[in-house]
C-alpha positions in Angstrom: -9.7 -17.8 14.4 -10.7 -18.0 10.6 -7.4 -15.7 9.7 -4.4 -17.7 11.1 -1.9 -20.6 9.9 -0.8 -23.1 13.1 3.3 -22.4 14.3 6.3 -23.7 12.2 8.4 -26.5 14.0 10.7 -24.6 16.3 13.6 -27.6 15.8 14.2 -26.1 12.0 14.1 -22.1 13.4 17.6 -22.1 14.7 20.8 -22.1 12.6 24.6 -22.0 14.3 26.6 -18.8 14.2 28.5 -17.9 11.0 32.5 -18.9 12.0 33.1 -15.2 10.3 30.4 -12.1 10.2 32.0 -10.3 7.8 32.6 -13.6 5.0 29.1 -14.3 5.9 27.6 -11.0 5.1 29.8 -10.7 2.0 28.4 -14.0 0.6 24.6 -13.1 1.2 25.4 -9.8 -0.2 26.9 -11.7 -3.4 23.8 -13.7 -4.0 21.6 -10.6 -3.9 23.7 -8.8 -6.2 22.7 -12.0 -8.3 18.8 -11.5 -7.6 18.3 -8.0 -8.8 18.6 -8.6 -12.3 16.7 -12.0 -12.0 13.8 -10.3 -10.5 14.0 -7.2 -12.7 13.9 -9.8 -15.9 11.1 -11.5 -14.3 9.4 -8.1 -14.2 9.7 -6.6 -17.4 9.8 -9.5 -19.8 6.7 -12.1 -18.2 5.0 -9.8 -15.8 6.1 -12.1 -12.7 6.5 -9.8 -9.5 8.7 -11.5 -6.8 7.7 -10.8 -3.3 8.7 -11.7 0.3 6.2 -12.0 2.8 4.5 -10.1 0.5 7.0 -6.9 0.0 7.7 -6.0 -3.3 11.4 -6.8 -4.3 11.5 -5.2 -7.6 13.2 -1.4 -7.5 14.7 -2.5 -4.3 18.2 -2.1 -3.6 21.0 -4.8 -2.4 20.9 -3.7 1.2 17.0 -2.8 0.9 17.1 -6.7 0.1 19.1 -8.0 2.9 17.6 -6.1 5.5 14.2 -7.4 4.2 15.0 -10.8 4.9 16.6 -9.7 8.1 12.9 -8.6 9.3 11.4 -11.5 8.3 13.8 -13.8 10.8 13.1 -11.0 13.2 9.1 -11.1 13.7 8.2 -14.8 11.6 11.0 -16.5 14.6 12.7 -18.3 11.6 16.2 -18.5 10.2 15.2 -17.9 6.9 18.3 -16.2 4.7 19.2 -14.9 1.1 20.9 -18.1 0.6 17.3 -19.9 0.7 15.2 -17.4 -1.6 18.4 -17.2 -4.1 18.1 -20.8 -4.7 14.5 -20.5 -5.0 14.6 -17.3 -7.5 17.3 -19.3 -9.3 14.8 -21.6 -10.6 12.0 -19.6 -11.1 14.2 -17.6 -13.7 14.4 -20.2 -15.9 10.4 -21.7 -15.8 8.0 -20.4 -18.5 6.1 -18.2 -16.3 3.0 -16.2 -16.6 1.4 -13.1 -14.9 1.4 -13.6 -11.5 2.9 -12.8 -8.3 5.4 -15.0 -6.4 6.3 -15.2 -2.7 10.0 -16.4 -2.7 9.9 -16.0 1.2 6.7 -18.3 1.7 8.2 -21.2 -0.6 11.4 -20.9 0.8 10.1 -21.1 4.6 7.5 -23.9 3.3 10.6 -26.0 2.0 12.5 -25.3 5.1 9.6 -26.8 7.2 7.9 -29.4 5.2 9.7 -30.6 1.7 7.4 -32.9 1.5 11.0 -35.6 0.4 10.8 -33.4 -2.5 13.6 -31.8 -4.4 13.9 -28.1 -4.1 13.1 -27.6 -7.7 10.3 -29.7 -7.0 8.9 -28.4 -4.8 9.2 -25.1 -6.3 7.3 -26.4 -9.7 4.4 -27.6 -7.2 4.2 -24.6 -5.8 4.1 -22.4 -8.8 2.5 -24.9 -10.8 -0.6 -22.7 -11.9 1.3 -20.1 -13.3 3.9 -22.7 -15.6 2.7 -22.0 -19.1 -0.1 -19.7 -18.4 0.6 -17.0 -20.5 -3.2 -15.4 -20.6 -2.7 -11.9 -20.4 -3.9 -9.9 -17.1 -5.3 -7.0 -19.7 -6.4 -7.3 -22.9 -5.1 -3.9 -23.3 -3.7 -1.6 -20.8 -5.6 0.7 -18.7 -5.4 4.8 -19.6 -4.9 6.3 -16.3 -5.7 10.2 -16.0 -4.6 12.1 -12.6 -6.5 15.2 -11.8 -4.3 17.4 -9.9 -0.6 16.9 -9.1 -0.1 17.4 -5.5 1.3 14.9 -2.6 -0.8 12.0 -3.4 -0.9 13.1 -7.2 2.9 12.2 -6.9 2.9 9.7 -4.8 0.6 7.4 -6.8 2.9 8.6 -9.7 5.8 7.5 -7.8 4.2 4.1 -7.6 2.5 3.7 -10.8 5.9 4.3 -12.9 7.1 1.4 -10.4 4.6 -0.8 -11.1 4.5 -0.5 -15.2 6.6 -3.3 -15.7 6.7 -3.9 -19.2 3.4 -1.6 -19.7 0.6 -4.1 -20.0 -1.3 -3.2 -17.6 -1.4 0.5 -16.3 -0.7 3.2 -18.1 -0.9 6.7 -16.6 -1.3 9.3 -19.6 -2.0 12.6 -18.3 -2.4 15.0 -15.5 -4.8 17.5 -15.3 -3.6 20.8 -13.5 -3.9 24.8 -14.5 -1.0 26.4 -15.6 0.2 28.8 -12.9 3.3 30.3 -15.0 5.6 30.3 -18.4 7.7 27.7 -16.0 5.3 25.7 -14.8 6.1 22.1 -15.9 9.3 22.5 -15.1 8.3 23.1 -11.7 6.1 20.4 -11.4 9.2 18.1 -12.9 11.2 19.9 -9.6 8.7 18.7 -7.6 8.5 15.8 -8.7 12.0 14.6 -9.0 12.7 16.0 -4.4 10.7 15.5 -1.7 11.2 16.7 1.5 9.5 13.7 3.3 9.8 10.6 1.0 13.2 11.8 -0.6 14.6 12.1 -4.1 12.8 10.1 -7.1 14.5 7.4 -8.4 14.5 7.5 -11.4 14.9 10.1 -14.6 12.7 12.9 -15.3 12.6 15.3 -18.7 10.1 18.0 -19.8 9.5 17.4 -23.4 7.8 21.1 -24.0 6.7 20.0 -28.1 4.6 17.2 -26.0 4.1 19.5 -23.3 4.6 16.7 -20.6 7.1 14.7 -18.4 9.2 11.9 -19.5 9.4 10.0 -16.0 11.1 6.8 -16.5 10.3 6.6 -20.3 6.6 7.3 -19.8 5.5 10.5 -21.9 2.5 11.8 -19.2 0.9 14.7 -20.9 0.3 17.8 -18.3 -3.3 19.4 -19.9 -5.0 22.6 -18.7 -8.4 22.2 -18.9 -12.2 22.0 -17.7 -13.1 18.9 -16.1 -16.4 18.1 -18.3 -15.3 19.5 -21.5 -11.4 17.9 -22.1 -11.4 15.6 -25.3 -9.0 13.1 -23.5 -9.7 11.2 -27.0 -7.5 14.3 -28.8 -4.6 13.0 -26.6 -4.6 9.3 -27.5 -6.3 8.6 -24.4 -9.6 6.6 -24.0 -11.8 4.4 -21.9 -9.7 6.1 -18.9 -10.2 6.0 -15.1 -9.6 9.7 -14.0 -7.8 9.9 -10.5 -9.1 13.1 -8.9 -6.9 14.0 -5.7 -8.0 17.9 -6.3 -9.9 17.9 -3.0 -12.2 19.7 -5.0 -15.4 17.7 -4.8 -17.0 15.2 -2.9 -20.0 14.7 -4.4 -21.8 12.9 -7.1 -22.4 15.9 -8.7 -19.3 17.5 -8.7 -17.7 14.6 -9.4 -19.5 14.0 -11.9 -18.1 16.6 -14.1 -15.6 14.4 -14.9 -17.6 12.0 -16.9 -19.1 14.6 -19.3 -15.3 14.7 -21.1 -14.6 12.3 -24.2 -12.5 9.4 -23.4 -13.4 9.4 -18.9 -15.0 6.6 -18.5 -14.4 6.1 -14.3 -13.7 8.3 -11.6 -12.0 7.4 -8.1 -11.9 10.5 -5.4 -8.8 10.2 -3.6 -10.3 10.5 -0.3 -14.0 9.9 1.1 -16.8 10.3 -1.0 -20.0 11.2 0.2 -23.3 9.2 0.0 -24.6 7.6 -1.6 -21.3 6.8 -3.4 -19.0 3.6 -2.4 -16.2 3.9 -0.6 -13.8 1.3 -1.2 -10.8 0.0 1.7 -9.1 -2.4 -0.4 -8.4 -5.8 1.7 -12.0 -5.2 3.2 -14.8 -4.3 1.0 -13.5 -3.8 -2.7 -15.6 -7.2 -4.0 -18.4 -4.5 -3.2 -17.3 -2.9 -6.6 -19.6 -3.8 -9.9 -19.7 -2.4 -13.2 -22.4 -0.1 -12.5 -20.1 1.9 -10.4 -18.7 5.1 -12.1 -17.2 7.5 -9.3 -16.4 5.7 -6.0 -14.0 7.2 -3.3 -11.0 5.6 -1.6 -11.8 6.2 2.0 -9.5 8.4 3.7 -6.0 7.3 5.2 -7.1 7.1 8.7 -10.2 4.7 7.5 -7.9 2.5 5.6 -5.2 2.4 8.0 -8.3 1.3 11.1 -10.7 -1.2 9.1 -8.7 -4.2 8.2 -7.9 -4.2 11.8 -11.4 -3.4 13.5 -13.0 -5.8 10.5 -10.4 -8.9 12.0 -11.4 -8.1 15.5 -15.0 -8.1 15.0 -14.7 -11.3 13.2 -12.7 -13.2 15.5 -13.6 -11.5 18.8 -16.5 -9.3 18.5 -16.6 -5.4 19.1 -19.0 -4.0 21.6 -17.9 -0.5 21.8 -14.8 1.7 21.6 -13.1 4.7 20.7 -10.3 5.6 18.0 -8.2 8.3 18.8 -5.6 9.2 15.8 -2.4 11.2 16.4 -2.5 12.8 12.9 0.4 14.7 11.1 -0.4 18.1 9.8 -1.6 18.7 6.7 -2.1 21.1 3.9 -5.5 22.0 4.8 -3.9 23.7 7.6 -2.1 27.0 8.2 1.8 27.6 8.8 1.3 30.5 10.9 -2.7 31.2 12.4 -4.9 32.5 10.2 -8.1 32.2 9.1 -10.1 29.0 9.0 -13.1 27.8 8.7 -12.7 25.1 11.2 -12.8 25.2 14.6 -9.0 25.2 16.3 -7.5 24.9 12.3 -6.2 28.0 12.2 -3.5 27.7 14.4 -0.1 27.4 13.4 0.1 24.0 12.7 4.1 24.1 13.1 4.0 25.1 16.5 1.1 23.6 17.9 -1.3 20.1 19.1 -4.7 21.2 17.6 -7.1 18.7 18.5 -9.8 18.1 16.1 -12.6 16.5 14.7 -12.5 13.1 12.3 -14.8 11.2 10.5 -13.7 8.1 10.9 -16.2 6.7 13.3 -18.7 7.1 11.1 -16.5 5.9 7.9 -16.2 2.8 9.8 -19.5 2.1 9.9 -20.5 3.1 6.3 -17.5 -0.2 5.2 -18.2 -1.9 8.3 -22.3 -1.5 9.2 -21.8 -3.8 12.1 -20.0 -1.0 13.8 -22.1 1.4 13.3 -22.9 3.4 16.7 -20.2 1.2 18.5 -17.8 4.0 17.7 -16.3 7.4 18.8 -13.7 9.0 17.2 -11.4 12.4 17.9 -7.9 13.6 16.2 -4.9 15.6 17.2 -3.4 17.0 15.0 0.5 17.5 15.8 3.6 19.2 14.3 4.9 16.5 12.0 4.5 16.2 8.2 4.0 12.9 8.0 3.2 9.7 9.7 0.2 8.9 12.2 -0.7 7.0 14.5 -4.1 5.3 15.8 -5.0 4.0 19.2 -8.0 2.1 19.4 -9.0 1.5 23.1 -11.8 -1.5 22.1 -14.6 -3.8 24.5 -14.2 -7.2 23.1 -16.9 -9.9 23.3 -14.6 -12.7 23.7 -11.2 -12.3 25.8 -8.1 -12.2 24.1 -6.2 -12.6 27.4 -3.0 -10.5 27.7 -0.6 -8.9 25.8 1.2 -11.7 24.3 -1.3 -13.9 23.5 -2.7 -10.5 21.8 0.2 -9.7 20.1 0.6 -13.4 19.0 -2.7 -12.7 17.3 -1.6 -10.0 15.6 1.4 -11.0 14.3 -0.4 -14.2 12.8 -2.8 -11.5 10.9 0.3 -9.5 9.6 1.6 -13.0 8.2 -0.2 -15.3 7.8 -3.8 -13.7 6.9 -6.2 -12.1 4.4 -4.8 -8.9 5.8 -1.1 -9.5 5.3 -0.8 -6.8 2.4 -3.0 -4.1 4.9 -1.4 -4.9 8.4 2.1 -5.3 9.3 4.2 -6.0 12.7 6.5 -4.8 14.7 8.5 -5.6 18.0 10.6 -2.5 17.9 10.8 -1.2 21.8 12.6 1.4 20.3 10.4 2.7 17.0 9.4 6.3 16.2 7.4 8.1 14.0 10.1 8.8 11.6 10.9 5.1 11.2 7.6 4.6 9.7 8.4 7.0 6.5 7.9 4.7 3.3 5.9 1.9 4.7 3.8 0.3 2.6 0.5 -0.8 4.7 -2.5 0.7 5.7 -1.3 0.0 9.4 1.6 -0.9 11.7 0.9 -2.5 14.5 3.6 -1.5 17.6 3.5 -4.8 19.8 5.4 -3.2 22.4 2.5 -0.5 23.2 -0.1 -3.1 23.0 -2.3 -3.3 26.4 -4.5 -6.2 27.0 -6.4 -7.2 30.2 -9.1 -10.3 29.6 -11.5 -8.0 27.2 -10.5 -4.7 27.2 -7.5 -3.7 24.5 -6.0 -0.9 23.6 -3.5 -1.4 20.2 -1.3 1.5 18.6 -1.4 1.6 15.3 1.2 3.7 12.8 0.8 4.0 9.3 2.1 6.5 6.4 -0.6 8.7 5.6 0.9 9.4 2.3 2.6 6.6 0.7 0.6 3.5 3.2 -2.6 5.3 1.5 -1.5 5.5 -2.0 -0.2 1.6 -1.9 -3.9 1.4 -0.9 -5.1 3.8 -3.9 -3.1 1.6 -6.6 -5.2 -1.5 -5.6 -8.2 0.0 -6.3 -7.0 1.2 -9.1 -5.9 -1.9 -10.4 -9.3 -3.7 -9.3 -11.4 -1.0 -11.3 -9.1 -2.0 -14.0 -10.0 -5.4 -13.5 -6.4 -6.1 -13.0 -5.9 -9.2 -10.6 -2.6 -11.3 -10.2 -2.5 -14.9 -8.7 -0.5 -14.8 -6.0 1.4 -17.8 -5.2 1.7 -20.2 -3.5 -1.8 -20.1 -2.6 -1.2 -19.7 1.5 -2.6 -17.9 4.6 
């Protein structure tokens, strides 16, 4: 199994019982409060982005912290704690770092389990070694993002780039492209920017500035512009050279897309959703090395494509697919009604509020357009259900070799979720008790739920939940970043 790293000594896992919760708690709590402006510095002033196990750190809160670290002793089976990575962060603050990202979890476990008789700062040098000194910028300049439309993944992947802009060398989102519906209108955009029904309140500050016509989100003036797709002089607005973000729903195709590259200043296009031949689509973690200069409008897959190939591409590589179905358990969306009505889909114009509508999906043959080994080895359906956001996948699959049972199954999979190629698309959990709603926020294309995993010699079925909001707009912002040709070493350098 190509993807896998071999078990950590189980002597060093356990650690005795605090004498006193509470004093306990209260010390790891102190140490964190310590790490939020050490990873924020390391942020904003050398572009270094602390991780663990490959979560983000930066934006988090104190308790957001802890009860990451709490996660990671629950499903990686070791004792690692805030008393560990703050020791670890405590050096890194003070090295003279360059772009990159850095794992404080993985260096922290690795010293745990094999020091190699080295000092912890040592061993934290060694490990980071590559990026001591190497102050090579990721961009020579920053990238002009332009977002056409403004709806829930036009906010989303707002959300997330203002996150991400650091100290604004790399992305920079400039404008959104929407028609003005009223005399209000940008301040309702700001209202519905700053709540969210599903994902919560932004946070962070948002001001209309009406002489710039735009937004001031977190100090980032993003122009709102009313215009024709193939006749806006982005160049008028300061903005050049830019990648425009279309999550309009309003094309698909080359040629409508297209449009898009006729205005001054658009130099890219990437279709927030699936494009349709003979244009790329792009699952990042799978098939984004597929990208070359050449392309100028690719798509992003859909959510349900993203959130199924990193999985079905492991499987296949390791085991072997011979046939299988997907069926996805999909919240409703806004292509559907609230009350029935007219639509031009079969079962769609029910009230998606009050009822299951099952439905048709793509995603078989998605799979096989990124994955051409599959092709014809796959059926697909979808149900759509009264929920507004989270799905889930189950994938009942014929393997070619067995993978046993269910724990030698789920074994497998937690080792892709940690210790793989995969580890930023698939993550694990062993929840008996996990629900839809607890899924809200997550980051990755996919979730696997180890408890609902069947397994008999060849045959598997796995559940699957992912976001299809914010899991798929993580996913957007690293195809964005790899059209910008923006690529951080990640260290240390570990599967």
């Amino acid at each position: 199994m190509a993807s896998t790293k071999s078990d950590q000594n189980p002597d060093k896992r356990d650690r005795s019982k605090p004498k006193d919760y509470l004093s306990d708690w209260i010390k790891r709590q102190s140490l964190v409060e310590k790490m939020i402006p050490m990873i924020g510095n390391l942020h904003r002033e050398q572009n270094v982005r602390i991780l663990l196990y490959g979560n983000p750190l930066i934006t988090l809160s104190v308790s957001q912290i802890m009860q990451e670290h709490r996660l990671v002793r629950e499903t990686e089976k070791n004792e690692l704690s805030e008393f560990e990575t703050y020791e670890v962060l405590n050096i890194l603050k003070d090295l003279d770092l360059g772009p990159c990202e850095i794992d404080v979890g993985i260096i922290s476990a690795g010293y745990m389990f094999d020091s190699k008789s080295l000092s912890l700062e040592e061993f934290v040098k060694e490990q980071v070694a590559d990026a001591i000194g190497n102050k090579n910028p990721v961009l020579q300049e920053p990238q002009d993002l332009v977002l056409f439309g403004f709806g829930r993944i036009g906010r989303l992947i707002t959300r997330l780039l203002l996150e991400d802009t650091g100290s604004g060398e790399t992305l920079s989102l400039k404008a959104v492209v929407v028609r003005k519906k009223s005399d209000d209108d940008l301040f309702k955009r700001a209202e519905l920017m700053r709540r969210d029904s599903v994902h919560g309140n932004f946070k962070g500050t948002i001001r209309v500035d009406l002489d710039e016509y735009g937004l001031v989100i977190n100090g980032n003036l993003i122009k709102f512009i009313d215009g024709d797709p193939s006749s806006i002089d982005y160049k008028k607005y300061g903005i050049d050279n830019a990648v425009i973000i279309d999550n309009s729903g309003a094309w698909r195709d080359e040629k409508g897309l297209s449009a898009h590259l006729k205005s001054k200043g658009a130099n890219k296009v990437l279709l927030t959703a699936p494009t349709k031949s003979p244009l790329k689509n792009i699952v990042y973690g799978v098939n984004e090395d597929d990208l070359n200069d050449k392309d100028k409008i690719i798509g992003a897959a859909s959510c349900t494509t993203n959130a199924i190939v990193p999985l079905l591409k492991a499987l296949d590589d390791d085991y072997g697919i011979i046939n299988g179905h997907v069926e996805t358990i999909h919240s409703y969306t806004n292509d559907q009604n609230l009350i029935d009505n007219y639509h031009s889909k079969s079962r769609r114009g029910r009230s998606a509020a009050l009822n299951m509508v099952i439905t048709e999906t793509g995603a078989a043959s998605a799979v096989s357009q990124i994955l051409p080994n599959l092709k014809g080895k796959l059926t697909a359906n979808a149900i759509r259900v009264p929920t507004p956001n989270v799905s889930l996948a189950i994938l009942k699959l014929s393997l070619n070799k067995p993978l046993s049972d269910k724990e030698t199954a789920n074994e497998y999979f937690r080792q892709l979720a940690f210790h793989s190629i995969y580890k930023d698309q698939i993550d694990f959990t062993n929840s008996s008790e996990i629900v839809s709603s607890d899924l809200v926020g997550s980051r990755y294309a996919c979730v696997i739920d180890s408890e609902a995993t069947i397994c008999d010699d060849k045959q598997i079925v796995i559940y699957a939940w992912y976001d299809n909001e914010l899991g798929y707009c993580v996913q957007l912002l690293r195809v964005i970043k790899s059209l910008a040709g923006i690529k951080y070493n990640r260290l240390p350098y570990f599967l």
